[in-house]
N, CA, C and O atoms as a printed pandas DataFrame, in Angstrom:
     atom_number atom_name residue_name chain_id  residue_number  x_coord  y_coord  z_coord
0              1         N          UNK        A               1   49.672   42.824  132.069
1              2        CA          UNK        A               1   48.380   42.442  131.519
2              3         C          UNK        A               1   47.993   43.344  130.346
3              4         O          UNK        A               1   47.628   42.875  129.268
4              5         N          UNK        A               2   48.090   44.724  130.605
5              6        CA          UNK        A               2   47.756   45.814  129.494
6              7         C          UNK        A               2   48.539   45.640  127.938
7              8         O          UNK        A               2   48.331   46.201  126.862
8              9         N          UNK        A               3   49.601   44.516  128.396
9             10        CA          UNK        A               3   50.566   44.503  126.989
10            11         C          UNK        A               3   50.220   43.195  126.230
11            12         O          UNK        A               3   50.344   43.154  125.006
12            13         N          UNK        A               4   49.856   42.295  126.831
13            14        CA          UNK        A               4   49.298   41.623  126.703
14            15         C          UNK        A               4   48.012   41.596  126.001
15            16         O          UNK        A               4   47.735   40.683  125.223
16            17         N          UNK        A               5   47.215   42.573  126.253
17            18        CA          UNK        A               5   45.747   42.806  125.596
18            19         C          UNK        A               5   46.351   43.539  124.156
19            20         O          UNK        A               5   45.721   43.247  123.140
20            21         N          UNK        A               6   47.145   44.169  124.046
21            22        CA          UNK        A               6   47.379   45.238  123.293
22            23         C          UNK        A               6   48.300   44.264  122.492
23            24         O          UNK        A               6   48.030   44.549  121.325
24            25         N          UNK        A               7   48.942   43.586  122.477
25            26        CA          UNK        A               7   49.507   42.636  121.507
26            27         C          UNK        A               7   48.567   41.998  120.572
27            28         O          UNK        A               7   48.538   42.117  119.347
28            29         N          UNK        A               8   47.503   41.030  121.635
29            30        CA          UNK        A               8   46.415   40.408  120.966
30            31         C          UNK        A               8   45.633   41.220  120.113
31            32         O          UNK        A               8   45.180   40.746  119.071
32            33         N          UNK        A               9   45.429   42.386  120.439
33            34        CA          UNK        A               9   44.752   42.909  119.867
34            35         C          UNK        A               9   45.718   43.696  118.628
35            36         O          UNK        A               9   45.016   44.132  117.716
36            37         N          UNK        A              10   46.659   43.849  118.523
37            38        CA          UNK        A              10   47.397   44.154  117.569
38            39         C          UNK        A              10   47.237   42.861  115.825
39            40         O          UNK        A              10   46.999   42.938  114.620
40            41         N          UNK        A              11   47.648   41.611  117.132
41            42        CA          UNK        A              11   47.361   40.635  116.145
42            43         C          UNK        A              11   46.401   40.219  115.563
43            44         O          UNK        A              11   46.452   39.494  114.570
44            45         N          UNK        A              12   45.167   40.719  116.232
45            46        CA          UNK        A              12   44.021   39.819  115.421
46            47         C          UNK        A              12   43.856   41.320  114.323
47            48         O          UNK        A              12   43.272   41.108  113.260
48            49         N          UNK        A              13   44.235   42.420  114.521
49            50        CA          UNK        A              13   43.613   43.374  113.684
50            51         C          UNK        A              13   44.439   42.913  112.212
51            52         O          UNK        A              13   43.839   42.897  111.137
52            53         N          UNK        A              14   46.111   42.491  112.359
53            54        CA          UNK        A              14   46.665   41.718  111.296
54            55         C          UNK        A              14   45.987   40.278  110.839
55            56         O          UNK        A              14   46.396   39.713  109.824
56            57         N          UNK        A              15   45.264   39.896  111.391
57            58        CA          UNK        A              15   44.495   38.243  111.120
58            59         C          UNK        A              15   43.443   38.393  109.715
59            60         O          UNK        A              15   43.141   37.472  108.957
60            61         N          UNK        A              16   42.955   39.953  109.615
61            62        CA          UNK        A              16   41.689   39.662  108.646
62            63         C          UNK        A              16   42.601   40.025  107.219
63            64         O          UNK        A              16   43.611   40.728  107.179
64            65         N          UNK        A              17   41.969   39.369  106.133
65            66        CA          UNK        A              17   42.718   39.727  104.741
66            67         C          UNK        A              17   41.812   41.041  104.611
67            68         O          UNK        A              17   40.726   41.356  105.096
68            69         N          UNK        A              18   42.856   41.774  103.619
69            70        CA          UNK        A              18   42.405   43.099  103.454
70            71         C          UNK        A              18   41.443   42.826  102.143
71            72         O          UNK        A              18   41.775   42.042  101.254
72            73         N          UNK        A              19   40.364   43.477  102.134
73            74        CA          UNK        A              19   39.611   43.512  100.881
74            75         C          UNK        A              19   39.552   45.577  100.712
75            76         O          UNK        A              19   39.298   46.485  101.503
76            77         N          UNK        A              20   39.896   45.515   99.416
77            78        CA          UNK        A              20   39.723   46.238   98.306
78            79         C          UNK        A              20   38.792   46.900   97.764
79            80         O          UNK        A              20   38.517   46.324   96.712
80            81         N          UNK        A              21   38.184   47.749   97.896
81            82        CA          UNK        A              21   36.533   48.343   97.178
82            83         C          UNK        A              21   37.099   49.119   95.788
83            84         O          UNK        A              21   38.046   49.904   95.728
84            85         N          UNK        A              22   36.185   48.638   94.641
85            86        CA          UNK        A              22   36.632   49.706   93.432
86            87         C          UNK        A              22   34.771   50.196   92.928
87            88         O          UNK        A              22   33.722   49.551   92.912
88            89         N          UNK        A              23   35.125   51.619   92.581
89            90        CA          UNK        A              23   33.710   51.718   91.741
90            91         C          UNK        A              23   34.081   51.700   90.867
91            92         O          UNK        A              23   35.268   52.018   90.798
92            93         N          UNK        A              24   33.363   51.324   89.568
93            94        CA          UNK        A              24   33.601   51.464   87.608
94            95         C          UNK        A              24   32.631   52.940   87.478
95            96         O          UNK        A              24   31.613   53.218   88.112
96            97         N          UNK        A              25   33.291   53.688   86.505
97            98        CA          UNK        A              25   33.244   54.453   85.873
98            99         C          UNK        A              25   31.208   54.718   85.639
99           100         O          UNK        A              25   30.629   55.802   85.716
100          101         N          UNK        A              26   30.528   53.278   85.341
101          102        CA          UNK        A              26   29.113   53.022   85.840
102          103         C          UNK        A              26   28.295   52.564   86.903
103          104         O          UNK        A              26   27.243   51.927   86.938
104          105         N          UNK        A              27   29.272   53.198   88.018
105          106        CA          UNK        A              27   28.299   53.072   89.297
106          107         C          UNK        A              27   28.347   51.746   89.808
107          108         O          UNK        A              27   28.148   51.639   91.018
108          109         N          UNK        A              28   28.553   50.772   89.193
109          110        CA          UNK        A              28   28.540   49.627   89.936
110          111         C          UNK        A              28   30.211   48.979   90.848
111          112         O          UNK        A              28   31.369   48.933   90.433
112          113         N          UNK        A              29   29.795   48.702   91.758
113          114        CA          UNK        A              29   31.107   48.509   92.442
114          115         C          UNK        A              29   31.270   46.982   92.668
115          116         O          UNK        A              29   30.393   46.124   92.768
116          117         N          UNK        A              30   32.944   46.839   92.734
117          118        CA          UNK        A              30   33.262   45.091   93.235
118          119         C          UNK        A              30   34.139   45.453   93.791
119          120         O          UNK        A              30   34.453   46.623   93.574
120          121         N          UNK        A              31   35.018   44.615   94.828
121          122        CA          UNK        A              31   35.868   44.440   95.585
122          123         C          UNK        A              31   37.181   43.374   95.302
123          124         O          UNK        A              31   36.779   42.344   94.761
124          125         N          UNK        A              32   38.263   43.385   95.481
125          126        CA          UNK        A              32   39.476   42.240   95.657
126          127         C          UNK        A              32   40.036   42.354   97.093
127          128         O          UNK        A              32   40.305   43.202   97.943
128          129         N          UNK        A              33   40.069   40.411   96.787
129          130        CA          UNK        A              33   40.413   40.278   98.555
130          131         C          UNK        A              33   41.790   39.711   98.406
131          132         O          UNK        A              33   41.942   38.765   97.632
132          133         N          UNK        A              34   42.991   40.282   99.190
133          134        CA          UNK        A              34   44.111   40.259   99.187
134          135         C          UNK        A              34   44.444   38.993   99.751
135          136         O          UNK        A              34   44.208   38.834  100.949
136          137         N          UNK        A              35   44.816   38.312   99.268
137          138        CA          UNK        A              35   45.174   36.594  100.217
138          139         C          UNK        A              35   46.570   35.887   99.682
139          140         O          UNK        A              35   46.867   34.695   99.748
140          141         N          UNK        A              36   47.312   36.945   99.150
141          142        CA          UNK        A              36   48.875   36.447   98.927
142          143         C          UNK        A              36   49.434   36.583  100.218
143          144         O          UNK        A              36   50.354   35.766  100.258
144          145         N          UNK        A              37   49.349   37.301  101.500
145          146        CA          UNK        A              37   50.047   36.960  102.688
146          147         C          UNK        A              37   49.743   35.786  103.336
147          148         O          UNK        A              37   48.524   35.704  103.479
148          149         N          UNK        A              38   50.482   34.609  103.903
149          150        CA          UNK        A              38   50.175   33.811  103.989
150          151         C          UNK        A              38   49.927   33.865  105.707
151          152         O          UNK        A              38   49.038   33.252  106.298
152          153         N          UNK        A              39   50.934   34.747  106.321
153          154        CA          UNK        A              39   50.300   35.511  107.819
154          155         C          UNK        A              39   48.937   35.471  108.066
155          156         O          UNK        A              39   48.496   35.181  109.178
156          157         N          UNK        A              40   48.057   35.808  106.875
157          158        CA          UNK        A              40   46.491   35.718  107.390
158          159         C          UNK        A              40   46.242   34.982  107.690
159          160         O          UNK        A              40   46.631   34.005  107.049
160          161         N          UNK        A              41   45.382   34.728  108.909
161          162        CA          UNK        A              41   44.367   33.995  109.541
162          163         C          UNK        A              41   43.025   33.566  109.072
163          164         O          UNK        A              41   42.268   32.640  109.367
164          165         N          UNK        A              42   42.998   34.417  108.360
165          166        CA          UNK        A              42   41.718   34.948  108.012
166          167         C          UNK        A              42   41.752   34.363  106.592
167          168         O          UNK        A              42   42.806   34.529  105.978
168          169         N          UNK        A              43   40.392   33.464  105.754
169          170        CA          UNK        A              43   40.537   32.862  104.467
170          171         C          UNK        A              43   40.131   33.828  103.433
171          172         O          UNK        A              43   39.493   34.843  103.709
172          173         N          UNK        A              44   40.448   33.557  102.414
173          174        CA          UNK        A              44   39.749   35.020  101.203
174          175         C          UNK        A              44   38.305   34.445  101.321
175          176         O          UNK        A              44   37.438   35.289  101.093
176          177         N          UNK        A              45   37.974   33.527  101.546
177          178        CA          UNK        A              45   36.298   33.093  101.253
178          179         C          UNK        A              45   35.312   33.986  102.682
179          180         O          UNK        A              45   34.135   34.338  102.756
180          181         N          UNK        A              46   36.373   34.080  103.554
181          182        CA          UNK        A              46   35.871   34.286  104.827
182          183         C          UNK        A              46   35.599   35.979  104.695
183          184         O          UNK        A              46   34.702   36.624  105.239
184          185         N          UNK        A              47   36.425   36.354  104.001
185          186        CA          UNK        A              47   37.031   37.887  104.260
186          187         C          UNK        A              47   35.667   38.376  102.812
187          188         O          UNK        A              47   35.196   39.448  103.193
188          189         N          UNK        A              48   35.280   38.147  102.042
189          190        CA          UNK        A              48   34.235   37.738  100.929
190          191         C          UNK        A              48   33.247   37.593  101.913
191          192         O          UNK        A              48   33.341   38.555  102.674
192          193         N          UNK        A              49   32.551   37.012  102.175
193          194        CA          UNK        A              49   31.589   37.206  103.557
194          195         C          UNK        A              49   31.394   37.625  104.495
195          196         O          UNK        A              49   30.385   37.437  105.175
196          197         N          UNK        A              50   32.637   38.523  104.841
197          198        CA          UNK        A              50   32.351   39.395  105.971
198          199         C          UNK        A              50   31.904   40.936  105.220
199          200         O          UNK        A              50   31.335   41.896  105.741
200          201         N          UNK        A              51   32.468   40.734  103.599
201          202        CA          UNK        A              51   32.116   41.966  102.957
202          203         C          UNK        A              51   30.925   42.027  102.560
203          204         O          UNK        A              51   30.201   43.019  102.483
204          205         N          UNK        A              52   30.620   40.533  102.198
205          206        CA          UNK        A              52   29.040   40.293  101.037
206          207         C          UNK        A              52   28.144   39.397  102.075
207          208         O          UNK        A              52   27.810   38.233  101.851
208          209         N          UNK        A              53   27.761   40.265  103.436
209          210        CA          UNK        A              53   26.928   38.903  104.320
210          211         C          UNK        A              53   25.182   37.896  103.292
211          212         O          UNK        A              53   24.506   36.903  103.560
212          213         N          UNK        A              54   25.182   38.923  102.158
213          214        CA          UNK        A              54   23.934   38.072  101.245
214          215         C          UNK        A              54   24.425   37.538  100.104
215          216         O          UNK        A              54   23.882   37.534   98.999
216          217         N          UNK        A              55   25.948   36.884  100.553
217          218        CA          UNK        A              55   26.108   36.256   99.465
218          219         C          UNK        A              55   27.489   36.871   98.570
219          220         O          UNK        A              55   27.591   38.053   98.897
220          221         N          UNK        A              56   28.333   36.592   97.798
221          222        CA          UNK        A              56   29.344   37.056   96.788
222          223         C          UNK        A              56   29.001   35.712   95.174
223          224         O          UNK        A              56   28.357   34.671   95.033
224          225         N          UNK        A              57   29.859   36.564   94.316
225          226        CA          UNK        A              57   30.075   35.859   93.383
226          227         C          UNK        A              57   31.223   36.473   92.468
227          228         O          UNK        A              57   31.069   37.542   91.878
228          229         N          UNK        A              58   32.602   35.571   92.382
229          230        CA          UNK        A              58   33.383   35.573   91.340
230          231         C          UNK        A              58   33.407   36.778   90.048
231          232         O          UNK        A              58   32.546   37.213   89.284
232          233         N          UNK        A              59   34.404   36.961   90.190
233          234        CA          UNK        A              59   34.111   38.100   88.913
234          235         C          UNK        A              59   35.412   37.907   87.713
235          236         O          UNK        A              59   35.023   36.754   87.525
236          237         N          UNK        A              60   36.209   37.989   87.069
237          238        CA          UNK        A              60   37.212   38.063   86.344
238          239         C          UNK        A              60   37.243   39.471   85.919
239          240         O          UNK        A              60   36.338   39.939   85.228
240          241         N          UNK        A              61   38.487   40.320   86.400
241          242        CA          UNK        A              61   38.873   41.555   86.335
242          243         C          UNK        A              61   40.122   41.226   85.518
243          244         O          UNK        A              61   40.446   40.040   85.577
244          245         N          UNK        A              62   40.990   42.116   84.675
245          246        CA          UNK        A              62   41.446   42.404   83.784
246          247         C          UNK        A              62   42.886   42.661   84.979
247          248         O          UNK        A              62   42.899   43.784   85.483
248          249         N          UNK        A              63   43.661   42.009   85.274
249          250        CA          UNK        A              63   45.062   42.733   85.597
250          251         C          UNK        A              63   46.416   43.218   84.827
251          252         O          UNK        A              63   46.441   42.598   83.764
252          253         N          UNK        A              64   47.203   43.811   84.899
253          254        CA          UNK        A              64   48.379   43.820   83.953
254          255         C          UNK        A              64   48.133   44.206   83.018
255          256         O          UNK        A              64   48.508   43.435   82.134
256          257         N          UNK        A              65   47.411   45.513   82.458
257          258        CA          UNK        A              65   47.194   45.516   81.145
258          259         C          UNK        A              65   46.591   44.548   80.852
259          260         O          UNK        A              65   47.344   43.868   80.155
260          261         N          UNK        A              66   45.428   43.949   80.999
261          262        CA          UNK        A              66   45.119   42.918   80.654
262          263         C          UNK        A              66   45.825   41.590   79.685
263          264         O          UNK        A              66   45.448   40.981   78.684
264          265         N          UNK        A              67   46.999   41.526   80.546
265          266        CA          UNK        A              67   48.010   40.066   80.410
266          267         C          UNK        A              67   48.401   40.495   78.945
267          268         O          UNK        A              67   48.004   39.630   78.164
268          269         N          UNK        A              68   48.985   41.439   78.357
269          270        CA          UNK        A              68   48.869   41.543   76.721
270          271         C          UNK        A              68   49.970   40.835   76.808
271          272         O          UNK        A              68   49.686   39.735   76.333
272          273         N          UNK        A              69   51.345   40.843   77.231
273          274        CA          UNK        A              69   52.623   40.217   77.138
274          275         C          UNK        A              69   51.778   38.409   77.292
275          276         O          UNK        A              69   51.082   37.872   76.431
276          277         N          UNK        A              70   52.053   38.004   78.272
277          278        CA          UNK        A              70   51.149   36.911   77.958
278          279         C          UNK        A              70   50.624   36.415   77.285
279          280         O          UNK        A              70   51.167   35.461   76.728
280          281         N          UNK        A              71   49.527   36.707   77.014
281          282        CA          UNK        A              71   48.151   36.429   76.013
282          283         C          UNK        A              71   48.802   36.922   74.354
283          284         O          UNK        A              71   48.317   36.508   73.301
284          285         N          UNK        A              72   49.713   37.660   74.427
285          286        CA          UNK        A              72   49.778   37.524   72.797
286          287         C          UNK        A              72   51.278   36.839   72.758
287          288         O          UNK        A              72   51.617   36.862   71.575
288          289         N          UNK        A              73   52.283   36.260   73.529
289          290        CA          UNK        A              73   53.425   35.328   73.398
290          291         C          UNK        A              73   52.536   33.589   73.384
291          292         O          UNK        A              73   53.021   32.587   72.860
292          293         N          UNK        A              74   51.532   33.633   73.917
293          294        CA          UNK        A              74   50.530   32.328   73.809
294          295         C          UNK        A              74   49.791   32.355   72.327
295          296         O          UNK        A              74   49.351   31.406   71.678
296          297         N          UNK        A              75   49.803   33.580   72.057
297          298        CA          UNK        A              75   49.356   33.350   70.390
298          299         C          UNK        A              75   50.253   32.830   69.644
299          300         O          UNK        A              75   50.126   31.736   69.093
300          301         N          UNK        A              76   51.586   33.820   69.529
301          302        CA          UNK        A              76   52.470   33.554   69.097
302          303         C          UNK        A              76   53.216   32.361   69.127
303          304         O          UNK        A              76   54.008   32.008   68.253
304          305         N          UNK        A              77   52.853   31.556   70.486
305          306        CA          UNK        A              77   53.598   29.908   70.585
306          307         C          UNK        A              77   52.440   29.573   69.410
307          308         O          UNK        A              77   52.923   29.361   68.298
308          309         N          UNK        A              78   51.003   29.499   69.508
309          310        CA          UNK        A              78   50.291   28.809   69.002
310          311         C          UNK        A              78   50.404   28.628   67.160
311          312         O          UNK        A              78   50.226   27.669   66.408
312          313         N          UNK        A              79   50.768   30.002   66.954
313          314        CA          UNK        A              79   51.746   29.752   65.618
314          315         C          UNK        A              79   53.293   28.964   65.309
315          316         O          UNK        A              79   53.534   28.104   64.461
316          317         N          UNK        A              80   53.969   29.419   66.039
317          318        CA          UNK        A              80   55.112   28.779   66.220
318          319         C          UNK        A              80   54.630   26.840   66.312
319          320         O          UNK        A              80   55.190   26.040   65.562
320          321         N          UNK        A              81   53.801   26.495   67.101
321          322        CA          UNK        A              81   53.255   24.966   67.059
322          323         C          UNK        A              81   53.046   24.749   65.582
323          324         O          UNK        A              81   53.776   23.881   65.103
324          325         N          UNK        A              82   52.054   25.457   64.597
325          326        CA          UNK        A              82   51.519   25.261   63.569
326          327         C          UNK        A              82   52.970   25.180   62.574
327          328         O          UNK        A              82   53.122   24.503   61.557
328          329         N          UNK        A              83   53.665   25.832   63.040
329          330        CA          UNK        A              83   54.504   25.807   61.712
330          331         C          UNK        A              83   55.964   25.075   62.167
331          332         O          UNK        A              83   57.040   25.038   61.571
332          333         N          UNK        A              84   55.557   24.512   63.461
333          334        CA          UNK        A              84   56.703   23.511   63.616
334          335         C          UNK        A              84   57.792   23.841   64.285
335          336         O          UNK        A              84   58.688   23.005   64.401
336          337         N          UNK        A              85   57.916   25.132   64.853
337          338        CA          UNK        A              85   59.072   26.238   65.493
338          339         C          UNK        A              85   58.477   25.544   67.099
339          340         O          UNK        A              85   57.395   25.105   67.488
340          341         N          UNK        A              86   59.552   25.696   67.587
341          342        CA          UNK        A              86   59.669   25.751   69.162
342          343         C          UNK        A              86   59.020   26.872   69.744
343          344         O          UNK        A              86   58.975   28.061   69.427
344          345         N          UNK        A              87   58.448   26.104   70.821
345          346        CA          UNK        A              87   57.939   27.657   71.354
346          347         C          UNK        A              87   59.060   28.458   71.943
347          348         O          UNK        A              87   60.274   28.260   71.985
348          349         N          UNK        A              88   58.046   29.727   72.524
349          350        CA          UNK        A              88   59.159   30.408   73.499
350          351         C          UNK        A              88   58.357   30.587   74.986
351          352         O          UNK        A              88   57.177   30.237   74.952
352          353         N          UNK        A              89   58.856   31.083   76.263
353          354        CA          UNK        A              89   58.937   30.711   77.337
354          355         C          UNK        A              89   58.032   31.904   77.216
355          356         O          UNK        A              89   58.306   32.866   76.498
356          357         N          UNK        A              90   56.733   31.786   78.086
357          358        CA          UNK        A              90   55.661   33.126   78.131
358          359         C          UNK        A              90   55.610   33.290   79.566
359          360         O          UNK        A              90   55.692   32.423   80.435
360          361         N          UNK        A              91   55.454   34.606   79.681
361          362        CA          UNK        A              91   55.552   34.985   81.253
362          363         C          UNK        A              91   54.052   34.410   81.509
363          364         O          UNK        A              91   53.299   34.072   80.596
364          365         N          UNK        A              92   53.722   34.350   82.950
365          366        CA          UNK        A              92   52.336   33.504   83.296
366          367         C          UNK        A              92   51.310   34.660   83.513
367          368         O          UNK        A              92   51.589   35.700   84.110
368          369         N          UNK        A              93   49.842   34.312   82.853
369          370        CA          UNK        A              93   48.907   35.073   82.790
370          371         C          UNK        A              93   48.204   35.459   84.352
371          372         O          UNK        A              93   47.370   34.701   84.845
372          373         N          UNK        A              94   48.552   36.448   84.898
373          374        CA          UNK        A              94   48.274   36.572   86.072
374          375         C          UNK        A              94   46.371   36.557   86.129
375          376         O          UNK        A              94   45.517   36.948   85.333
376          377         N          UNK        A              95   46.297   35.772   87.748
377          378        CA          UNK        A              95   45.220   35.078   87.921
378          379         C          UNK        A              95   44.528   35.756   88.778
379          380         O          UNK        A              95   44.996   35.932   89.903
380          381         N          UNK        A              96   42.986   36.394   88.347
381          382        CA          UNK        A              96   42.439   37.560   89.037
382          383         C          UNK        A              96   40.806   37.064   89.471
383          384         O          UNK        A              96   39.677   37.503   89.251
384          385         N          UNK        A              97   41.444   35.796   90.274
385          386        CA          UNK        A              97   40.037   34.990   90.277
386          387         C          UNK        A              97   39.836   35.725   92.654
387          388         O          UNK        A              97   39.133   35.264   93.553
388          389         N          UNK        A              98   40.925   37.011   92.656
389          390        CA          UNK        A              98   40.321   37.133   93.938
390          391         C          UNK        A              98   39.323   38.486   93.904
391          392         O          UNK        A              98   39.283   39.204   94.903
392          393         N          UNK        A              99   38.660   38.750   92.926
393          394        CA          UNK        A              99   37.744   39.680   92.267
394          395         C          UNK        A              99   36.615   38.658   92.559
395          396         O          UNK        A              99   36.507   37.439   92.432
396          397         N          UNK        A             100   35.453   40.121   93.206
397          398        CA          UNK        A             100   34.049   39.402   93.547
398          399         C          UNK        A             100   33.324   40.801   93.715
399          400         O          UNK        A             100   33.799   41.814   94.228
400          401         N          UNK        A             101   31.666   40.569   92.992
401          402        CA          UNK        A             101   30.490   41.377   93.709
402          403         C          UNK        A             101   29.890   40.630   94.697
403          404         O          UNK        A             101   29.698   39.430   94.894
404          405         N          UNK        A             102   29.543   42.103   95.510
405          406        CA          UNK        A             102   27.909   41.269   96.172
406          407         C          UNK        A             102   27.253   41.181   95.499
407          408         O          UNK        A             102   27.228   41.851   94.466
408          409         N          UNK        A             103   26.265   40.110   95.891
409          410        CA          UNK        A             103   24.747   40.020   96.162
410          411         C          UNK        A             103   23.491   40.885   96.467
411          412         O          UNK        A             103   22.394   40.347   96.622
């Protein structure tokens, strides 16, 4: 029975997505909620409300150097279009939509 409790309870402590706390440099703080394991139980919207019970809202944080490889090979196609050149293959602008403040 004791292994039993202690399993379950092993597992649900793996069930919640991990959220992230950062402060900025001006005092104000936001959080990222980790939801690339697909093991979680637990939803990023859910795990966002257990952090922000009055509420969250979306934030867009800067990852990767802020995507410079990316964001300037997407310029560079956008010239390459204009002048009739093929593009070239751009690595993908990583997506930092699991950034949120409270309320």
């Amino acid at each position: 029975m004791r292994r039993a409790v202690m399993t379950l309870l092993l597992f649900s402590l793996g069930a919640c997505a991990e959220v992230t706390t950062f402060r900025k440099s001006d005092g104000s703080v936001y959080h990222h909620v980790n939801c690339g394991d697909t093991l979680k139980l637990e939803s990023c919207r859910s795990a966002a409300e257990r952090t922000c019970p009055n509420g969250f809202g979306r934030i867009a944080v800067s990852a990767d150097g802020d995507n410079v490889a990316a964001r300037q090979c997407a310029i560079d196609n956008e010239e390459r279009r204009r002048d009739g050149e093929p593009e070239l293959k751009c690595p993908q602008i990583r997506q930092t939509d699991n950034f949120f403040v409270c309320k």
